[in-house]
mmCIF file as gemmi writes it, N, C-alpha and C atoms, coordinates in Angstrom:
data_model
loop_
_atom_site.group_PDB
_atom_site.id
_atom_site.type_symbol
_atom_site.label_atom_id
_atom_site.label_alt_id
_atom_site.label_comp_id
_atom_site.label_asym_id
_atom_site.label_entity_id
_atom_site.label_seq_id
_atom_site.pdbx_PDB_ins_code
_atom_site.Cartn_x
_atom_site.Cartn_y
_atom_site.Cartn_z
_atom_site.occupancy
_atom_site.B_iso_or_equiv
_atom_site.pdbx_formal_charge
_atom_site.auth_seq_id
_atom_site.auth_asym_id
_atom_site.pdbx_PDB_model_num
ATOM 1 N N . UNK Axp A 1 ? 0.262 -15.744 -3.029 1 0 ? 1 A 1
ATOM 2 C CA . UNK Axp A 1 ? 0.287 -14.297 -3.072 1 0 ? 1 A 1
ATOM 3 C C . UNK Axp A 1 ? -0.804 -13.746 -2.166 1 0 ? 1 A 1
ATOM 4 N N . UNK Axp A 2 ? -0.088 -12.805 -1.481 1 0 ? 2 A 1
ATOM 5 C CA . UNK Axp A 2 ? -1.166 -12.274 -0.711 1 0 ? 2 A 1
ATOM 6 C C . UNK Axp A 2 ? -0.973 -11.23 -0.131 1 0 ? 2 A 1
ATOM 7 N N . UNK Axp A 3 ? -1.956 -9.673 -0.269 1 0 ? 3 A 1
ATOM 8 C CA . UNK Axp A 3 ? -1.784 -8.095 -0.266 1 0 ? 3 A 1
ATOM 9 C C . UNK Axp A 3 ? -0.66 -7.909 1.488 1 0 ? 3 A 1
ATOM 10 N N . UNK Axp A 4 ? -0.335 -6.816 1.345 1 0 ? 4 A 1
ATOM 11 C CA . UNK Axp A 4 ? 0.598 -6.566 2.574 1 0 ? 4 A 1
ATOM 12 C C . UNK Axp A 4 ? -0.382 -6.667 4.06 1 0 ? 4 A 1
ATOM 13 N N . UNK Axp A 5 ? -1.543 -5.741 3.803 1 0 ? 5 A 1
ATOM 14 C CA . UNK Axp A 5 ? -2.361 -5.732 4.943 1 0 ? 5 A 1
ATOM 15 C C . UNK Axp A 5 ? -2.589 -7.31 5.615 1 0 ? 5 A 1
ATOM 16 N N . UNK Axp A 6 ? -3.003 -8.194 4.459 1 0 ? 6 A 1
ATOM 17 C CA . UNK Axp A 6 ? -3.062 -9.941 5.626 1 0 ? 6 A 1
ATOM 18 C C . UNK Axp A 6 ? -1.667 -10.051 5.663 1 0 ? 6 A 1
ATOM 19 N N . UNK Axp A 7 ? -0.875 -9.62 5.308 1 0 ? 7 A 1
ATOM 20 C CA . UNK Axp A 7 ? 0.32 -10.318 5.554 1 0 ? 7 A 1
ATOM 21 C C . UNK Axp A 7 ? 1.201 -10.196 6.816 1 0 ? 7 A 1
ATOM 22 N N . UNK Axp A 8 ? 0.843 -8.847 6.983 1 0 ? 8 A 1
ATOM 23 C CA . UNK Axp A 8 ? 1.004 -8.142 8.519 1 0 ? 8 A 1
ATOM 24 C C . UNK Axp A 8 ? 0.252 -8.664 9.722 1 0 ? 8 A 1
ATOM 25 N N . UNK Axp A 9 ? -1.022 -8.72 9.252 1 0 ? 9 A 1
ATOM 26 C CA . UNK Axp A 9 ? -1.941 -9.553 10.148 1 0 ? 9 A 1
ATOM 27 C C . UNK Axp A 9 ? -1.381 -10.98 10.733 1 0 ? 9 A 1
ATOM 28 N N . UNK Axp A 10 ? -1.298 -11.601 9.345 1 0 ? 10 A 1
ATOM 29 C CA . UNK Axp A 10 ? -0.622 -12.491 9.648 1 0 ? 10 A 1
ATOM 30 C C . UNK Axp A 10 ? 0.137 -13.074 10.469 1 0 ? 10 A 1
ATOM 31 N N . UNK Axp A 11 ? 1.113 -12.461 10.578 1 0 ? 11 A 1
ATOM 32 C CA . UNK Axp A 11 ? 2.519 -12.041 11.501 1 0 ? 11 A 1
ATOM 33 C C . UNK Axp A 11 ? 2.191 -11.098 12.61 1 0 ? 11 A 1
ATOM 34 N N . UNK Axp A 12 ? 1.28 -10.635 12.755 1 0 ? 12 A 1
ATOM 35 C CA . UNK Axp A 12 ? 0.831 -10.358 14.363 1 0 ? 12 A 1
ATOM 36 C C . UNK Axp A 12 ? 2.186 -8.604 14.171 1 0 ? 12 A 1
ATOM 37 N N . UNK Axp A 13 ? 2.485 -8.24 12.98 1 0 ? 13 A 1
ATOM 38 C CA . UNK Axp A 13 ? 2.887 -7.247 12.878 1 0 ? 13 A 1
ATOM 39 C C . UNK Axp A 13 ? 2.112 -6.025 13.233 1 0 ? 13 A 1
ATOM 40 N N . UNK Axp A 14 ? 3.189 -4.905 13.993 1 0 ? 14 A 1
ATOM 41 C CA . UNK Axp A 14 ? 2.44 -3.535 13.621 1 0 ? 14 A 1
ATOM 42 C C . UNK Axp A 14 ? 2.699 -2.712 12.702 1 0 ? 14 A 1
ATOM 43 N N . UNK Axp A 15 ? 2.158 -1.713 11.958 1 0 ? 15 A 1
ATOM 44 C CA . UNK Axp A 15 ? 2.564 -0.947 11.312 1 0 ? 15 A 1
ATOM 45 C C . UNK Axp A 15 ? 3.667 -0.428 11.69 1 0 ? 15 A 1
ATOM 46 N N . UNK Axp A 16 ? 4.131 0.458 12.743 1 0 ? 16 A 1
ATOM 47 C CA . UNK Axp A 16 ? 5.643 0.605 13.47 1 0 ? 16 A 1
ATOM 48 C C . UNK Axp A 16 ? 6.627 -0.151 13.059 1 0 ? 16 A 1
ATOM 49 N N . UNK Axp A 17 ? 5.876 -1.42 14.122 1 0 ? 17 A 1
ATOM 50 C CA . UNK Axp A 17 ? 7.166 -2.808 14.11 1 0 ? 17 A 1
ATOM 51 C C . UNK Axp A 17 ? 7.385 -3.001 12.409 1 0 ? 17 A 1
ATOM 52 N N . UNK Axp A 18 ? 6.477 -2.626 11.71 1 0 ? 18 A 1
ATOM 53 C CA . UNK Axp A 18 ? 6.932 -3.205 10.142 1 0 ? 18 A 1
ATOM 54 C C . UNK Axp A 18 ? 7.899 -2.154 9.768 1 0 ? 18 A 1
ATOM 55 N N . UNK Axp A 19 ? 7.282 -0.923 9.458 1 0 ? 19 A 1
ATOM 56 C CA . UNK Axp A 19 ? 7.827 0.18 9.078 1 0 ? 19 A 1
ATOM 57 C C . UNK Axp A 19 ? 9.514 0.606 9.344 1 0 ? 19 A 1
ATOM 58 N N . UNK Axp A 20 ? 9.492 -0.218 10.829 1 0 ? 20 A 1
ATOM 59 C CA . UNK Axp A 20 ? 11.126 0.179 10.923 1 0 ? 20 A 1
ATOM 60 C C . UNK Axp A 20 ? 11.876 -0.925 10.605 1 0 ? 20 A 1
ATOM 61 N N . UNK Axp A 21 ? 11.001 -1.967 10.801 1 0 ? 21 A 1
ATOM 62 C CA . UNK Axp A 21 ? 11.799 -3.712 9.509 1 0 ? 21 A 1
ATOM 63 C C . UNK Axp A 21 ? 12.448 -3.189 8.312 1 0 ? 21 A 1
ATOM 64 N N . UNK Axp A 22 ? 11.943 -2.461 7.479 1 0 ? 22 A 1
ATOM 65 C CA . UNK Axp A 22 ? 11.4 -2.292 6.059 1 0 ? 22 A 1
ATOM 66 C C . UNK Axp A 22 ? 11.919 -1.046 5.801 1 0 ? 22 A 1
ATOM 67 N N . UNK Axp A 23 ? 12.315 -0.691 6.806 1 0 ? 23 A 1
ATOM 68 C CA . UNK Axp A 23 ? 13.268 0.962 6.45 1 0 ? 23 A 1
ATOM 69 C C . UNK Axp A 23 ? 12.454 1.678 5.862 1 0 ? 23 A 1
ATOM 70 N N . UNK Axp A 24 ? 11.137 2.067 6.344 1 0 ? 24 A 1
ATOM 71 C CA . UNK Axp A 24 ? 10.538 2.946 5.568 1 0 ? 24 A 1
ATOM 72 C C . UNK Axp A 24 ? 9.6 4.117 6.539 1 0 ? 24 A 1
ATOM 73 N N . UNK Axp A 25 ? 9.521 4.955 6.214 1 0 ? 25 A 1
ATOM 74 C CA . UNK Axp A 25 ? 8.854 5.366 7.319 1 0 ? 25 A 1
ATOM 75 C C . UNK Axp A 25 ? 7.293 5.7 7.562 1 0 ? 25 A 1
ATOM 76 N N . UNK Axp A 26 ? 6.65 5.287 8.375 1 0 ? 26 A 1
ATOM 77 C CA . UNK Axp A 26 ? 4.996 4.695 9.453 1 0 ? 26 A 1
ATOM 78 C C . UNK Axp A 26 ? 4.325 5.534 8.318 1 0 ? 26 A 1
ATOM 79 N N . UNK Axp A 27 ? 4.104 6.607 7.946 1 0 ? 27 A 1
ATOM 80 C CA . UNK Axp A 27 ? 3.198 7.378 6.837 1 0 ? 27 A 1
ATOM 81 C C . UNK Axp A 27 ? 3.261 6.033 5.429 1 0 ? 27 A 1
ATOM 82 N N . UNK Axp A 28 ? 4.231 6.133 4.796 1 0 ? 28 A 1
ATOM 83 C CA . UNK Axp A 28 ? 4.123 6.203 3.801 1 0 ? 28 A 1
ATOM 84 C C . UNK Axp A 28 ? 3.763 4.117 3.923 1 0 ? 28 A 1
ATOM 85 N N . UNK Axp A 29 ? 4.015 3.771 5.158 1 0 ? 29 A 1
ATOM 86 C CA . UNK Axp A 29 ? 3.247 2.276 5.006 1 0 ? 29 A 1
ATOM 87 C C . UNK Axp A 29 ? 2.008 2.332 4.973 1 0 ? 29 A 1
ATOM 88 N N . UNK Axp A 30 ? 1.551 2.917 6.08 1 0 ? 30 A 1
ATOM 89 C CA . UNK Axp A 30 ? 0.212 3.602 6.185 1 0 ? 30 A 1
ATOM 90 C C . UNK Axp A 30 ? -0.179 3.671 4.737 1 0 ? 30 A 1
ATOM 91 N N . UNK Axp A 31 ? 0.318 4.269 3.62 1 0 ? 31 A 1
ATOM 92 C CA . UNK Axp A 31 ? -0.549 5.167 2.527 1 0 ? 31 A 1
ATOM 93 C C . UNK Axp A 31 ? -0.311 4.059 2.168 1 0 ? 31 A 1
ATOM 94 N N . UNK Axp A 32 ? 0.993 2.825 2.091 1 0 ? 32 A 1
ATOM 95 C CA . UNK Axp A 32 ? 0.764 1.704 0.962 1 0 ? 32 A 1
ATOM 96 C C . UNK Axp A 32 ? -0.606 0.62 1.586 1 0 ? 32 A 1
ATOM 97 N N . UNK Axp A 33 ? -0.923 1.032 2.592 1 0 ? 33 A 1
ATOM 98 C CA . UNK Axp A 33 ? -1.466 0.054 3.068 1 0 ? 33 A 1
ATOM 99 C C . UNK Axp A 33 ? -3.27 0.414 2.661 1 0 ? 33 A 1
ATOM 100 N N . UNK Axp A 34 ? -3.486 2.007 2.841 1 0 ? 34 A 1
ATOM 101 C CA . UNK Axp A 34 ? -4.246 2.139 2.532 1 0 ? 34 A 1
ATOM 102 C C . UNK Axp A 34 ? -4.728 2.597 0.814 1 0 ? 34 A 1
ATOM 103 N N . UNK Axp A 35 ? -4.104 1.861 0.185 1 0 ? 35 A 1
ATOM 104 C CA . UNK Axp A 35 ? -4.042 2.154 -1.43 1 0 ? 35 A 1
ATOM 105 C C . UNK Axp A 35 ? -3.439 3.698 -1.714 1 0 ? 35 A 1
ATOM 106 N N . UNK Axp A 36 ? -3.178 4.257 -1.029 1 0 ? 36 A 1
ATOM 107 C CA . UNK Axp A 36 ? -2.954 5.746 -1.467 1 0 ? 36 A 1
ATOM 108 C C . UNK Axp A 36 ? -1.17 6.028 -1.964 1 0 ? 36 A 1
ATOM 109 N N . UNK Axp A 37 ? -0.767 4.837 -2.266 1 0 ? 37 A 1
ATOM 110 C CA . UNK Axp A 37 ? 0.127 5.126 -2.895 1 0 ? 37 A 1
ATOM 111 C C . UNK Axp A 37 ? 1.131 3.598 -3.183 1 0 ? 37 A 1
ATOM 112 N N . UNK Axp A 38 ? 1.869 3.948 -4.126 1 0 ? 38 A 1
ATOM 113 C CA . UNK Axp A 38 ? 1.6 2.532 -4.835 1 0 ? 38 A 1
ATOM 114 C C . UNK Axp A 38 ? 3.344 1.968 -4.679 1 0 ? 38 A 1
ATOM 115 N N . UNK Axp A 39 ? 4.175 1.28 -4.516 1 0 ? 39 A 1
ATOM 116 C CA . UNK Axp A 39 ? 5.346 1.126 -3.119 1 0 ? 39 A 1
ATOM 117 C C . UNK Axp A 39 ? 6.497 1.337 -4.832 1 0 ? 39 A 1
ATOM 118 N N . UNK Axp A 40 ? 7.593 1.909 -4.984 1 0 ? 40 A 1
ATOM 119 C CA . UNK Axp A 40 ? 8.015 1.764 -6.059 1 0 ? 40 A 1
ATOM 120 C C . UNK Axp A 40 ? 9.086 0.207 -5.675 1 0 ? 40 A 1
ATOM 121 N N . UNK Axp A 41 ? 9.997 0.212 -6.823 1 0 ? 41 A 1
ATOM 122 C CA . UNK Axp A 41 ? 10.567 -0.915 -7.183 1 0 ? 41 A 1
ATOM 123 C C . UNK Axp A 41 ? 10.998 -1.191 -5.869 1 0 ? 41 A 1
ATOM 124 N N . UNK Axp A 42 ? 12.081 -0.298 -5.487 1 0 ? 42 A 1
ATOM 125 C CA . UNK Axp A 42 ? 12.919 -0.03 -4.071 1 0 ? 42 A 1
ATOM 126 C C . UNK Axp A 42 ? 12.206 -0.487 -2.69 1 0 ? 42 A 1
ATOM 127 N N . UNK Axp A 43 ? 11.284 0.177 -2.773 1 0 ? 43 A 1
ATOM 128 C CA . UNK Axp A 43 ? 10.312 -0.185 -1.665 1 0 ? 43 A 1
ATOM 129 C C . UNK Axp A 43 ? 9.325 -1.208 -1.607 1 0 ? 43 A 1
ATOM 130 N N . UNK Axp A 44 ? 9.023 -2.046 -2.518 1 0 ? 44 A 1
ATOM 131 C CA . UNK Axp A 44 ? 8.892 -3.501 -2.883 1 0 ? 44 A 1
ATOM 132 C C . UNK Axp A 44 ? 9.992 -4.117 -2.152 1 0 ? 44 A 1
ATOM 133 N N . UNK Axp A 45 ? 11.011 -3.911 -2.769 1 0 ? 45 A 1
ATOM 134 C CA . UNK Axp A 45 ? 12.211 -4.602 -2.401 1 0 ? 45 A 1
ATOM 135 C C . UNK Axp A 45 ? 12.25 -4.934 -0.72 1 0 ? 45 A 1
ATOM 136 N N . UNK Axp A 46 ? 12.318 -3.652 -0.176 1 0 ? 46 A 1
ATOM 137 C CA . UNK Axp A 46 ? 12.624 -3.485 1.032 1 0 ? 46 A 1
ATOM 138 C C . UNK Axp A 46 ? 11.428 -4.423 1.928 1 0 ? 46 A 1
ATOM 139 N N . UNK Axp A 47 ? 10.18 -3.874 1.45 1 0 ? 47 A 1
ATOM 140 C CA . UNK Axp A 47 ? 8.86 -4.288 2.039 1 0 ? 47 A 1
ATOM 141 C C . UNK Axp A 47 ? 8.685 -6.381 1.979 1 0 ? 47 A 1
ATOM 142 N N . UNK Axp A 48 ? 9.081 -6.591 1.028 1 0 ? 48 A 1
ATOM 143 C CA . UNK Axp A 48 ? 9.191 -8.228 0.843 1 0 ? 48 A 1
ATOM 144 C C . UNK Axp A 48 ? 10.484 -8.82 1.684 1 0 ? 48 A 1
ATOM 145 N N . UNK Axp A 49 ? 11.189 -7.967 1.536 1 0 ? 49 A 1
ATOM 146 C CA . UNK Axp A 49 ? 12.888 -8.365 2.549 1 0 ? 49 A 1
ATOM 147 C C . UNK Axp A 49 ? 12.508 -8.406 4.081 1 0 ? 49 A 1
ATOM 148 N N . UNK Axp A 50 ? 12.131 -7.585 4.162 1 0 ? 50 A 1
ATOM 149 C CA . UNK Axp A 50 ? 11.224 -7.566 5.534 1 0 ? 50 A 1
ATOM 150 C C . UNK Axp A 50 ? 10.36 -8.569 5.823 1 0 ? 50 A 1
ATOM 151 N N . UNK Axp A 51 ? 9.84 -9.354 5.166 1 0 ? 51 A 1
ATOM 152 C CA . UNK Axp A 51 ? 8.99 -10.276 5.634 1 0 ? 51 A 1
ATOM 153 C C . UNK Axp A 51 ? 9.32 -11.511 5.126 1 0 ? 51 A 1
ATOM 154 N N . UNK Axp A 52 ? 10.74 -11.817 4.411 1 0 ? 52 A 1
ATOM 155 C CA . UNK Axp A 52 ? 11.482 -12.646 4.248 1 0 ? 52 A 1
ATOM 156 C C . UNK Axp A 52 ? 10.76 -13.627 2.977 1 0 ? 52 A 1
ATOM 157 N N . UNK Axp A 53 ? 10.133 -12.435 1.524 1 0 ? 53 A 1
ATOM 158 C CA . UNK Axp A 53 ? 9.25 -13.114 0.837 1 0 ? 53 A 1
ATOM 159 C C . UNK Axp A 53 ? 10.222 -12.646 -0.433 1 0 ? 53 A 1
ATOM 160 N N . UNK Axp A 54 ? 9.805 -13.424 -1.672 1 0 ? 54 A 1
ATOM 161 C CA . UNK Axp A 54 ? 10.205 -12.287 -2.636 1 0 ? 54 A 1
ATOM 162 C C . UNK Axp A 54 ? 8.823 -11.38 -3.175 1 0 ? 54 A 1
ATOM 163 N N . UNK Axp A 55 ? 9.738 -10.487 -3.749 1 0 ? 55 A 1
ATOM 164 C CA . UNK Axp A 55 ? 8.246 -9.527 -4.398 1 0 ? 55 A 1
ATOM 165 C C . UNK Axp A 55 ? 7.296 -10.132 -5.32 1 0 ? 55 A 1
ATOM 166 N N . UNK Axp A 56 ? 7.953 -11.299 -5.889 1 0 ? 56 A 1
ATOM 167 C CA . UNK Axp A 56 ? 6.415 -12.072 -6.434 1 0 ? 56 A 1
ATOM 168 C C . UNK Axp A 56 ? 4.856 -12.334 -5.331 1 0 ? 56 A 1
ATOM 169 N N . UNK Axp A 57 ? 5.562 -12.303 -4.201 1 0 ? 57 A 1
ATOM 170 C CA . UNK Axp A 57 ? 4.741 -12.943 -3.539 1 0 ? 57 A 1
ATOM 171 C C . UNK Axp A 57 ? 3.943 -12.414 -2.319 1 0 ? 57 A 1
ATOM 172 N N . UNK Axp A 58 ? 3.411 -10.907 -2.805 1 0 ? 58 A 1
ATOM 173 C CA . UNK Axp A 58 ? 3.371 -9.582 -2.759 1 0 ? 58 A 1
ATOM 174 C C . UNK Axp A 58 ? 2.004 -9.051 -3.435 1 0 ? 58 A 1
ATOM 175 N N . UNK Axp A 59 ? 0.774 -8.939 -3.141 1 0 ? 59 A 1
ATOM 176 C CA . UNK Axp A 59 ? -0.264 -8.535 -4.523 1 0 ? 59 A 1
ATOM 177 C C . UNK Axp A 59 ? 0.466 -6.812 -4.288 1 0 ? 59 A 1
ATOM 178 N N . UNK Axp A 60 ? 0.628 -6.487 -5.028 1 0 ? 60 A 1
ATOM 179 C CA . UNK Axp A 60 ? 0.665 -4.621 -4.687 1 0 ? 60 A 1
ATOM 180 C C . UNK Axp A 60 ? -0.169 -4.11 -5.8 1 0 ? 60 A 1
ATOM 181 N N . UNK Axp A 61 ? -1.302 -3.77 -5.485 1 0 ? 61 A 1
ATOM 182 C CA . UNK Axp A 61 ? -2.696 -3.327 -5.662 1 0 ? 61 A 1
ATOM 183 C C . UNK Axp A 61 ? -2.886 -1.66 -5.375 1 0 ? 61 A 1
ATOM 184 N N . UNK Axp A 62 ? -2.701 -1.113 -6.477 1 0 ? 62 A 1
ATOM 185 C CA . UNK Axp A 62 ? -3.546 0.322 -5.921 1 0 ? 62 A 1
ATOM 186 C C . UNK Axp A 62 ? -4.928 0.201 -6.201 1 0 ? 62 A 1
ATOM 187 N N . UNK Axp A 63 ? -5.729 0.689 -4.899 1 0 ? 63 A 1
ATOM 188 C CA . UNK Axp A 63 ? -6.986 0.593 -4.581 1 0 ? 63 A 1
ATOM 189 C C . UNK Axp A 63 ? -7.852 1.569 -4.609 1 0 ? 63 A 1
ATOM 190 N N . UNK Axp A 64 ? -6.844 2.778 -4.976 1 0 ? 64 A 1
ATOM 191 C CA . UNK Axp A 64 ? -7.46 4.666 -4.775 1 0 ? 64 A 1
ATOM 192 C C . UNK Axp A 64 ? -8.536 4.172 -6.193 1 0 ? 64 A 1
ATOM 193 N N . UNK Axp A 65 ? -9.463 4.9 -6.232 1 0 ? 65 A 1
ATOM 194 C CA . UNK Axp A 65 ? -10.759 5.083 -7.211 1 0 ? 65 A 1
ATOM 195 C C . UNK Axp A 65 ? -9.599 5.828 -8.355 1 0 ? 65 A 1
ATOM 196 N N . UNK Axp A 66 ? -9.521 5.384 -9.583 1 0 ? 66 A 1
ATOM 197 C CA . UNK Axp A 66 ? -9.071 6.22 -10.186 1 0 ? 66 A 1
ATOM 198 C C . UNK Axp A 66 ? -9.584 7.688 -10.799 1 0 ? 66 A 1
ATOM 199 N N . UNK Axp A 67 ? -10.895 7.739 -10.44 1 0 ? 67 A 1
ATOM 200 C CA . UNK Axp A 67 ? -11.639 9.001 -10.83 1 0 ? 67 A 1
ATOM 201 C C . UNK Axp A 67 ? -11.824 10.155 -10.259 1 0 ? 67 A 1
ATOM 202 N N . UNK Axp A 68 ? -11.2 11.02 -10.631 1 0 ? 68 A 1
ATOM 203 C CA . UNK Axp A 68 ? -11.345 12.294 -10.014 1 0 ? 68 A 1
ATOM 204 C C . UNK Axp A 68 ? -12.338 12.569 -9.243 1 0 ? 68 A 1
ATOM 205 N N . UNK Axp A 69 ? -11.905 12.347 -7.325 1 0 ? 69 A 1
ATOM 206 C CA . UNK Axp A 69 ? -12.805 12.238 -6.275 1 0 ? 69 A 1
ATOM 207 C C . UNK Axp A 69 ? -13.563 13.717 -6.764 1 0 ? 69 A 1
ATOM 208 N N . UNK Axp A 70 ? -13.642 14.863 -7.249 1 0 ? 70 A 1
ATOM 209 C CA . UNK Axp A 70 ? -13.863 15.821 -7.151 1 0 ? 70 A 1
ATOM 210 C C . UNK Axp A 70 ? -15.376 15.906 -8.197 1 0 ? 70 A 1
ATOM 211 N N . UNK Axp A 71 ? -15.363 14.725 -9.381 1 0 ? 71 A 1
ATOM 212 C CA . UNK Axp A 71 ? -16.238 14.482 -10.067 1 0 ? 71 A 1
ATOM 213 C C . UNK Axp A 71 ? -17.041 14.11 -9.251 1 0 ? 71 A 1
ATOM 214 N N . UNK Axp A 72 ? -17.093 13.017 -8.27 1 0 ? 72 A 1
ATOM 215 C CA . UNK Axp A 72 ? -17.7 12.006 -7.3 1 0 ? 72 A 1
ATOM 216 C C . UNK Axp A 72 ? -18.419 13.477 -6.652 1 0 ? 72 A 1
ATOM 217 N N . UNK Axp A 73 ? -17.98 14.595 -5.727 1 0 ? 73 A 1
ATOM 218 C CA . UNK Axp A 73 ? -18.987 15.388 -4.886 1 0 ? 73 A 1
ATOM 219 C C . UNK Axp A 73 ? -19.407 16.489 -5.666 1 0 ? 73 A 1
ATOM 220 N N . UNK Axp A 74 ? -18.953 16.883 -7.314 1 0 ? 74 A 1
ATOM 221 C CA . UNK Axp A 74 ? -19.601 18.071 -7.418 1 0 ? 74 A 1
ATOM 222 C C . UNK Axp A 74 ? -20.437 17.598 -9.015 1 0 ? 74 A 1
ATOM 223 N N . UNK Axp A 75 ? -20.122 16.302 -9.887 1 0 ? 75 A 1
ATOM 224 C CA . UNK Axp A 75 ? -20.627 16.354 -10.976 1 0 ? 75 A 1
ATOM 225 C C . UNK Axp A 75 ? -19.255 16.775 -12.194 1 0 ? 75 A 1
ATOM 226 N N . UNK Axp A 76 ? -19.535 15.265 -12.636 1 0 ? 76 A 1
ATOM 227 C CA . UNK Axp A 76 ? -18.964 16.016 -14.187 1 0 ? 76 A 1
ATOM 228 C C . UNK Axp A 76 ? -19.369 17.471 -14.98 1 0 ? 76 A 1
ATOM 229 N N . UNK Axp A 77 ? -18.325 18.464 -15.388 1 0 ? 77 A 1
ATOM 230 C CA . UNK Axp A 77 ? -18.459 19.652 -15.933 1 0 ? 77 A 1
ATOM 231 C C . UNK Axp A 77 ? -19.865 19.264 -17.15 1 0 ? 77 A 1
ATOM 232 N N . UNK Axp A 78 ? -19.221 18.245 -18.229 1 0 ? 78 A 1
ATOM 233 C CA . UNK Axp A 78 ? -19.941 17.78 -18.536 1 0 ? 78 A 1
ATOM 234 C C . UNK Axp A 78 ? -21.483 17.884 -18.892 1 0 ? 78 A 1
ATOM 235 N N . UNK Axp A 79 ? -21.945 17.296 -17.675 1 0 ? 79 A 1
ATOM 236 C CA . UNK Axp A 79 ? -23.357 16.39 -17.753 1 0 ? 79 A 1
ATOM 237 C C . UNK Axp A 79 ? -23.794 17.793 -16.388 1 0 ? 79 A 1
ATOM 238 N N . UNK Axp A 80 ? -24.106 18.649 -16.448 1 0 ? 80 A 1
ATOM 239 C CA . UNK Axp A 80 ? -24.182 19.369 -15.711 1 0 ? 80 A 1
ATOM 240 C C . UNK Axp A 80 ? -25.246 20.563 -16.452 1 0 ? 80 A 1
């Protein structure tokens, strides 16, 4: 198992060249790639078909901070 980003690497893929493998379109690989969004069942599907894997073999990892970035620059209401 191993996340999409080495896997692309791997394969000397581009985001493009993947994106139009994978029927999906360059943004929203982009966002899976950069944790910002998390690939649903469908797009698993598609994204592992594309690289001739099954989706076991796939980490799909969301990486976004789960904490309200907005706590992070202004302070919990809270503790304030």
């Amino acid at each position: 198992m191993r996340p999409l980003d080495q896997l692309l690497s791997d394969r000397k893929l581009t985001i493009e060249d993947f994106a139009e493998q994978a029927k999906l379109p360059v943004q929203r690989v982009l966002a899976i790639l950069e944790g910002r969004w998390t690939p649903s069942p469908k797009e698993r599907t598609r994204i592992a078909g594309a690289l001739d894997l099954s989706i076991d073999e796939v980490i799909w990892g969301h990486t976004m901070d789960p904490r309200n970035i907005r706590y992070r620059q202004f302070g919990h209401p809270d503790k304030n």
